[in-house]
N, C-alpha and C positions, 0 to 999 in steps of 0.2 A: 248532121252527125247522127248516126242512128247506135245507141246502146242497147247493146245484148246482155241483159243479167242472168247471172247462173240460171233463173228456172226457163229463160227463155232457150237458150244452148241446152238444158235438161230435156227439155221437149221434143226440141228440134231431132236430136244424138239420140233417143232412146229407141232402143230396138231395129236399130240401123247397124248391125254389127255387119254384117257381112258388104255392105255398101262403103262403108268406112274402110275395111280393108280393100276393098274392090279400088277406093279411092288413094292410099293408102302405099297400094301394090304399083299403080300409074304412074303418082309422084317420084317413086321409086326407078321406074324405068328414064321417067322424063331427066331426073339427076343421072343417070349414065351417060344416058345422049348426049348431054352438056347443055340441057335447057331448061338451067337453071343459076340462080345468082346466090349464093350461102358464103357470106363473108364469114367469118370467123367469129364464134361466139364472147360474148365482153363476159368476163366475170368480175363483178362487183364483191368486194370484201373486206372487214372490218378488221384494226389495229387493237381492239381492245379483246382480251384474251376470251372474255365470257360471251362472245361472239365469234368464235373458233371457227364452228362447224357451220356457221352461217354466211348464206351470198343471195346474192339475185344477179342474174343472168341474162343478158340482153340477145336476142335471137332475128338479126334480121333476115331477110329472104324474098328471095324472088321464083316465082313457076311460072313457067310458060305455057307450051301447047295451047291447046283449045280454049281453054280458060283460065288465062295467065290471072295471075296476084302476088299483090308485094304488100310485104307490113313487115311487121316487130312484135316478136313475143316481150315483156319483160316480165317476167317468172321469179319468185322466192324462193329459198329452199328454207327455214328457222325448225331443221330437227325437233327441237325442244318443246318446239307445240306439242306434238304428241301426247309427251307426259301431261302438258294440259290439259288436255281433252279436245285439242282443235286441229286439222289439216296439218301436215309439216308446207305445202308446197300452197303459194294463192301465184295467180297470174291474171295480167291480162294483153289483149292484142288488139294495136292500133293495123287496121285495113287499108290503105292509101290508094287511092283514083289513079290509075293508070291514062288516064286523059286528060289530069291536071294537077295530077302529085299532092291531090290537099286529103287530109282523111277522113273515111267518111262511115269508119263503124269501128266501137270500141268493145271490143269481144272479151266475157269475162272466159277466159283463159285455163284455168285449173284444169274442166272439163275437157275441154279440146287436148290440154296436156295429155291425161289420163286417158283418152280413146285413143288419139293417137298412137300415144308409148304403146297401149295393149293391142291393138291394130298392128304394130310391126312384131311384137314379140307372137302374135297367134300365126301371121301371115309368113314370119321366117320357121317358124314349128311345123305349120303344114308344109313348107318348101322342102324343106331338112330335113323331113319321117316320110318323105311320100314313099318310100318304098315300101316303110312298114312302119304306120302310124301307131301311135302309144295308145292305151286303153287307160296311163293311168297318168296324174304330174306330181310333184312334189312341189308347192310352193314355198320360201324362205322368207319369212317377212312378210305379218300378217298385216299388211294395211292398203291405201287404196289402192293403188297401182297393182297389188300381187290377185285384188279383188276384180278390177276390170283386166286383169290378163286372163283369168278365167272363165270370166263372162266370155272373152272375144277366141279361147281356144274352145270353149263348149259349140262356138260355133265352127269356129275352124275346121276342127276334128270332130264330126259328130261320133265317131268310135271311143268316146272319151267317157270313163264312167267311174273314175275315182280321181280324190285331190288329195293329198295328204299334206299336212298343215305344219312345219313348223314356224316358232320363234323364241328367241330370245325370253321372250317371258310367253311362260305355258299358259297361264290366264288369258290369254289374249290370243292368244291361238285356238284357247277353245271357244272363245268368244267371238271367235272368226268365222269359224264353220258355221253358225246359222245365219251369216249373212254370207256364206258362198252358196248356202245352200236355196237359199233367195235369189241369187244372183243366175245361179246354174241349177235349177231345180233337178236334171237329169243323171247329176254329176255328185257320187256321195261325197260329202268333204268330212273328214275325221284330222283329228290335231295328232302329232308325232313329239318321243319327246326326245327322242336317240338320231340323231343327224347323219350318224355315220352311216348306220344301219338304212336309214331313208335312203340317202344316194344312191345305196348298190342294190335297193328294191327298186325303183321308176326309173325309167330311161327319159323321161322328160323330166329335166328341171327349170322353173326359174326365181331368179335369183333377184328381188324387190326389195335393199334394206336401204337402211342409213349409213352403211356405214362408211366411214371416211379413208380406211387404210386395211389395203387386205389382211383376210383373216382365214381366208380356205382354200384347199387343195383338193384335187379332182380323185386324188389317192383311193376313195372308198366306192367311187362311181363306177358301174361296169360297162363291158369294152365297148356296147352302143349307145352310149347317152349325149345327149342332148343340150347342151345346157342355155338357158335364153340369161345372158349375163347383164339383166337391164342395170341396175343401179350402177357398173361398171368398175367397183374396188370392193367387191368382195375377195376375189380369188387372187392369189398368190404371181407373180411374173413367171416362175416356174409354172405356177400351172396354166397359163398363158402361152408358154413357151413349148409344153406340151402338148398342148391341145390344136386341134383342124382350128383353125379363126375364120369366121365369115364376119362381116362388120357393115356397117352401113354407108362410112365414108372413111376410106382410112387414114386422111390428114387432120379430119375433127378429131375422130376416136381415140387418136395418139397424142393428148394432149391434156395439160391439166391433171394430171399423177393420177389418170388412170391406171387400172392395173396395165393395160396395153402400151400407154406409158413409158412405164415402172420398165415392160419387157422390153422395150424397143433402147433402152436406155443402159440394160445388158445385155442383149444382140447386138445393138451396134446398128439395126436395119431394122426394119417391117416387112422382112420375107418371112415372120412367121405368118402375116395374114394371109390367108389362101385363095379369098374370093371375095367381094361386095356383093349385095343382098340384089344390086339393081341389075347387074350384068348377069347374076344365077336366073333372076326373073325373064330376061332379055333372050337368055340364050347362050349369050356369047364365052359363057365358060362352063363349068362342070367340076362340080363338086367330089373328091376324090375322099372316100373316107376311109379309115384307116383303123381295122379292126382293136390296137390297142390302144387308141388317141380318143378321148369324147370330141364332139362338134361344138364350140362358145361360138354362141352369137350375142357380136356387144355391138348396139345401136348407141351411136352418141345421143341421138334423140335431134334428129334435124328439122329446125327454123321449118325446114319448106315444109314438112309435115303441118307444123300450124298452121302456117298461113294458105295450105292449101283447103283444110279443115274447116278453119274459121271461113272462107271464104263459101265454104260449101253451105256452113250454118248463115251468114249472114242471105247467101240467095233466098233460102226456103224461109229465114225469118220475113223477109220481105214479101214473100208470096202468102206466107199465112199473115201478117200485118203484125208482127208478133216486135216487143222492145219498145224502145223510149226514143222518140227524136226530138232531135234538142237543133230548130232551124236556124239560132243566132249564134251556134258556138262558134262558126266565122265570121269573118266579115261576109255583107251579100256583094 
């Protein structure tokens, strides 16, 4: 069994943005094709009230093509950290031997998380503006997730040269900008403290927070925007309802009181989703936009992403000799 700890995945992922999406964008095609196994996500959750907002998340999966991989994300979500001072999300991911089903690398997770998620939301942003890429974004939620989508859209878009910051608490927004500005040195990031007013300035938005039950509508956004709806219950079923939907799987996404959800649950149907992100990559469909509609893209955030990810970091941790192997954790 070979252990990958955070700083080894730290190593391995840094400054690999555009490989990541390159790898990222593949997975993506491979799940259209049908060659791929993504059973349906477990959500683990707690009876006791002061654990509301809290789950862990079991994510298993299989990729094929050229360099098939199967394992299991199980991923935390405890909000509360935050206020802490620590991570809301830890994870990690078991790698399983496709030549004898035993496992054989335990990947600490988090990271993989956070490249990945940022890897689909910059890769569906450059797919979405290729006509006419943003020069600026709004991000909603200053924390890590909203920190590596930025990373991974400075590369996406290199026409990208403003971020504008908000959240919930202004301290923390301003305390955000010098570590986007770390992150994206080319890219000014400034805090916002007017939300409204943000929307109907950037046509890129995304949307990164905690929160558990929507709380916004596209109302203030103008007629070309954007929106990367990662966290997935910010926004309203109405504005779900209104808006172009691209999604990444449309039987995960509609599931679990997302807002998509929420909308399909007063539709009646998921004809509001317009396209999956693997078949606009493929070819095989065409995005039709609609001067007074914004474009949401909600990524459930799919298993095969990890285990395609982690698989990519445990190859090159093994080429650099990089983790911890542990040769009696099985039987010989």
């Amino acid at each position: 069994m070979l252990i990958l700890r955070r700083t080894d995945v730290t190593d391995v992922l840094s400054g690999r943005e555009t490989e990541i999406i390159e790898l990222v964008a593949d997975t993506y095609r491979l799940h259209d094709e049908g060659r791929t196994s993504l059973p349906h996500s477990t959500f683990l959750r707690f009876p006791e009230e002061h654990h509301a907002r809290d789950r862990i998340i079991g994510l298993p999966a299989y990729r094929g093509g050229r360099r098939p991989a199967a394992g299991m994300k199980w991923i935390a979500s405890f909000p509360g950290n935050v206020a802490a001072g620590t991570e809301r999300a830890s994870a990690a991911i078991v790698l399983n031997s496709l030549d004898h089903g035993r496992p054989v690398a335990l990947v600490e997770g988090a990271v993989v998380s956070a490249k990945r998620t940022a890897a689909s939301a910059a890769l569906a942003a450059a797919e979405l503006t290729a006509d006419r890429p943003p020069a600026s974004v709004l991000l909603v939620g200053c924390g890590v997730i909203n920190l590596e989508i930025l990373r991974f859209l400075a590369a996406a878009l290199p026409g990208l040269t403003e971020a504008a910051l908000y959240d919930t608490d202004p301290v923390r927004a301003e305390e955000f900008a010098a570590r986007c500005q770390e992150a994206a040195p080319a890219v000014k990031a400034h805090a916002v403290t007017d939300l409204a007013a943000a929307l109907g300035e950037h046509r890129l938005v995304s949307l990164a927070t905690t929160a558990a039950t929507p709380h916004l509508d596209l109302a203030a956004c103008g007629p070309d925007t954007t929106v990367l709806h990662v966290s997935l219950r910010d926004l309203t079923a109405e504005a779900i309802l209104g808006a172009v939907n691209v999604v990444d799987d449309t039987d995960h996404v509609c599931r679990e009181r997302t807002s998509l959800d929420l909308a399909q649950r007063i539709a009646g149907d998921r004809d509001f989703v317009a396209a999956e992100i693997g078949a606009l990559l493929r070819g095989r469909v065409t995005l039709q936009r609609t001067p007074e509609r914004p474009v949401v893209y909600s990524p459930f955030g799919l298993g095969v992403l990890d285990i395609a990810l982690a698989e990519y970091v445990r190859e090159e941790a093994e080429r650099r000799g990089l983790g911890v192997r542990v040769d009696d954790f099985l039987p010989a």
